[in-house]
N, C-alpha and C positions, 0 to 999 in steps of 0.2 A: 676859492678856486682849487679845485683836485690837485695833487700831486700831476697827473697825468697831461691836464690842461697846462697845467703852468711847464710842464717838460717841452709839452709842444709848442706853447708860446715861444720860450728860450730858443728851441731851435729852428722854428718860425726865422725867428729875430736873424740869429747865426748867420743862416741862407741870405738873408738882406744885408749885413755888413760883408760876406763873402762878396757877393757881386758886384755892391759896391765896390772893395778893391778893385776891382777889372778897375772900376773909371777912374779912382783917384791914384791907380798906377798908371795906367795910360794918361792921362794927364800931367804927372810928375816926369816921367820917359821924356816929356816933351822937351824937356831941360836938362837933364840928369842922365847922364848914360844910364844905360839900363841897368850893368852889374851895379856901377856904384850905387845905385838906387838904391838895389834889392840890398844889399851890405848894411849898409845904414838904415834900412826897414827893419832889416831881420833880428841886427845886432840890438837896436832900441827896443825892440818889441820883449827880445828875450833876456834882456837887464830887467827889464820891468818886472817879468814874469819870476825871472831868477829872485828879486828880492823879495814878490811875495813868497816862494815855496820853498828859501834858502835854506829853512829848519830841516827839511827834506832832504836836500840835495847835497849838504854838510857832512851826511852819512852813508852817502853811496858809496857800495864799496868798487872795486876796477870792475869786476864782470859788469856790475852795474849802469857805471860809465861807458864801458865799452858796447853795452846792447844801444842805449839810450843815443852813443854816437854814433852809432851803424846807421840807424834812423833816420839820424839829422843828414847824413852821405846822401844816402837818396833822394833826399827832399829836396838837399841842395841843387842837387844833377838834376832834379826834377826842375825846379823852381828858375835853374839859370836854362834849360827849356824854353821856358815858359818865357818869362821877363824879354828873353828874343824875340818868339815866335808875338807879343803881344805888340814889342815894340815894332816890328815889320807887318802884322796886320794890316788888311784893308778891311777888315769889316771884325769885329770883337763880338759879336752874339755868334757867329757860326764857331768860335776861336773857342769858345766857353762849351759849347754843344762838344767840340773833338776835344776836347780837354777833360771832357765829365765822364769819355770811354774808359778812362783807367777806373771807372766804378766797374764796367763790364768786363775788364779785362783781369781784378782781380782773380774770380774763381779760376780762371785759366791758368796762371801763372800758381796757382797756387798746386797743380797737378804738379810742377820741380819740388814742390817742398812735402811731397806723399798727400796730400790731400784727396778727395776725389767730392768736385765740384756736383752737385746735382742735376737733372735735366732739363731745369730752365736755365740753366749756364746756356746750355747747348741751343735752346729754344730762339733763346735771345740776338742769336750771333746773326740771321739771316734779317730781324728788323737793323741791326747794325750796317752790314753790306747795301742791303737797301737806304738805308738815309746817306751813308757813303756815295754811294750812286747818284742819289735825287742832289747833291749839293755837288759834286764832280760835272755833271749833265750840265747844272746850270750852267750859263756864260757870264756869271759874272763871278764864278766861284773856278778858283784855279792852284792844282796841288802845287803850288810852291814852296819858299823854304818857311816861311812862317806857317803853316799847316802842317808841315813835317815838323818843325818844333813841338807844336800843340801835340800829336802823336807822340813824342819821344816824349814829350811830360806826363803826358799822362801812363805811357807803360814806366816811367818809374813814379809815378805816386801811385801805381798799383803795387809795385813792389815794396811801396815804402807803407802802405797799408798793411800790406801782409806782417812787416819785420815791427812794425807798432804796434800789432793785435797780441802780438808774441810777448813782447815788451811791456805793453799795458796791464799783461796777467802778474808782471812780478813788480813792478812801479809806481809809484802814482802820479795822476797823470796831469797833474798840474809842473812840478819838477821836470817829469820825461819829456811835456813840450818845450820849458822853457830849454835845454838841452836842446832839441832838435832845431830850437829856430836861432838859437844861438850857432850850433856849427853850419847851420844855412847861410847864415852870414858871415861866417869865415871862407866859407866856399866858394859864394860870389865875391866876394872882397877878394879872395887870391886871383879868380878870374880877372876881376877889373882892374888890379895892378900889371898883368899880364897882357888884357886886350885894349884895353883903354887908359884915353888922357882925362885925368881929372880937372871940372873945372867949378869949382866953388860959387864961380861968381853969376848967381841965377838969381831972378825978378823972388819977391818977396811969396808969389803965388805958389812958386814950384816947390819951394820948404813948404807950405802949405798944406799942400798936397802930400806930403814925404811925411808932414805928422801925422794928418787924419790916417795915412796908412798905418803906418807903425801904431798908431795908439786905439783906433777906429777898429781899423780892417784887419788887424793881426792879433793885439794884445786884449784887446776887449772881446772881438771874435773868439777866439781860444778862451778866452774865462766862462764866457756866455756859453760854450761849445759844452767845456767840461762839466759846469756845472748842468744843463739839459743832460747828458749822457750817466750822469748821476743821477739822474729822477728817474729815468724813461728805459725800459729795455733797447736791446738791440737795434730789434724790428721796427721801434719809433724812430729812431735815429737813421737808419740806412733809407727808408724813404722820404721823411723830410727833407734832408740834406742833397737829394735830386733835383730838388726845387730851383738848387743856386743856378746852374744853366737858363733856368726860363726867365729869373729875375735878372741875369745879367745881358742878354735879348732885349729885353724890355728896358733898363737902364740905359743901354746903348742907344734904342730908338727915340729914347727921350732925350737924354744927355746931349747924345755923337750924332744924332737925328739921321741913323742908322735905319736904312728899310730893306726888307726881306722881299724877294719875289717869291709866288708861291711853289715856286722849285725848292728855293732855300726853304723855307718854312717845313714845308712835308719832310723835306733830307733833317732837319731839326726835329722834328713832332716823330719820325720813327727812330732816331737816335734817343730820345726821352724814352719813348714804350720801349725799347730794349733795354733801358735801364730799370722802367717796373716790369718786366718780364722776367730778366736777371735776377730781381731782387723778389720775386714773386709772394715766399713764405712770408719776409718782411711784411709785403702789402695786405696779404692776408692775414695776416697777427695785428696788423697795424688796425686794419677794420673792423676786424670782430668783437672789441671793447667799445665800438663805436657805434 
């Protein structure tokens, strides 16, 4: 197998335990307050992580620390988002579609940091509006506060994208996750001492759940992530990784026996083309070895 196949397989893979998570966090939610959840996902997933890349992380000097936790802040803010807006859902494949905007929304944000995004940034914005629309129009699709969560996660895992890419150039990037999903769980953990009663006492299924996250959907995800992102340019990796919305759709309609009308579907299917429009050069660097 090429270098190049096997990069794609890896990240293939990634996109499938990514959306998995959607299910075996929504199914763990069902027991487990949400912060606490994410605390104990986040913090297991990056003890793991920490003791494979600790030869690494032993030598970080404070700018070092300090980049790497600026990181994990947004993620966090990102991620206790999230674990809301998932846990207050009524349907989790449209939740995954507004969730995957912060792909679209990086170029944008990245004009605060002197950047100057290209002109399929721009191109992309009007198939965005439009699948906003197509899933808004529906009547069974309503901006409430769980679809505002989804938005708010996703414009900071756009930001937390940008402050990684930065990061990733002086780090390596087995360490700088384990770091980032480590202060994600101190984040949500200080949330859940603040909003929430702890209650330990849950059916055998819901730690279940609470493992395959943490060891499945987080710690294994992230290895299988880093390691593809090491084989493969850029361009392989930003479009594979658009995949996880469609797979986590489809895990929904099997799983949560989740179905789309074809309002939702179209508001989903121009929300995806605004992410390969976005990401255009990717797709076409992505093709032309192919």
């Amino acid at each position: 197998m090429s270098t190049h196949h096997k990069a794609d397989l890896l990240l293939l893979l990634t996109t499938l335990l990514a959306a998995a998570g959607w299910i075996f966090s929504r199914e763990a939610v069902q027991g487990l307050s949400p912060l606490l959840f994410m605390a104990l996902r986040f913090i297991s997933a990056g003890l793991v992580l920490a003791l494979i890349g600790w030869s690494a992380m032993r030598i970080f000097t404070r700018k070092q620390w300090q980049s790497a936790c600026l990181v994990g802040v947004f993620f966090g803010i990102a991620m206790t988002f999230w674990i809301l807006g998932l846990k207050m859902a009524t349907h989790v494949g449209v939740g995954a579609f507004l969730t995957s905007l912060g792909v679209v929304m990086v170029p944008l944000i990245s004009l605060l940091f002197g950047e100057r995004p290209g002109p399929y940034v721009f191109l992309s914005i009007p198939f965005v509006i439009a699948g906003l629309a197509c899933l808004s129009l529906d009547a069974e699709f309503h901006l409430g506060l769980a679809e505002v969560f989804f938005l708010l996660s996703a414009l900071f895992i756009a930001f937390m994208f940008i402050l990684n890419s930065r990061a990733a150039t002086k780090l390596p990037a087995l360490p700088l996750t384990a770091v980032q999903l480590l202060v994600t769980g101190l984040i949500t953990g200080a949330g859940s001492v603040v909003l929430e009663e702890w209650d330990f006492n849950q059916p055998v299924d819901i730690w279940g759940w609470l493992i395959a996250s943490a060891l499945i959907a987080t710690s294994l995800r992230f290895l299988l992530q880093t390691r593809g992102q090491s084989l493969a340019p850029p361009s392989h990796t930003a479009i594979i990784m658009t995949l996880e919305p469609v797979w986590t759709a489809l895990f929904a309609a099997l799983w949560l026996s989740e179905t789309m009308t074809p309002l939702q579907f179209s508001g989903c299917a121009l929300i995806f083309l605004a992410m390969l429009v976005n990401r255009w050069p990717a797709v076409r660097a992505w093709l032309r070895p192919h």
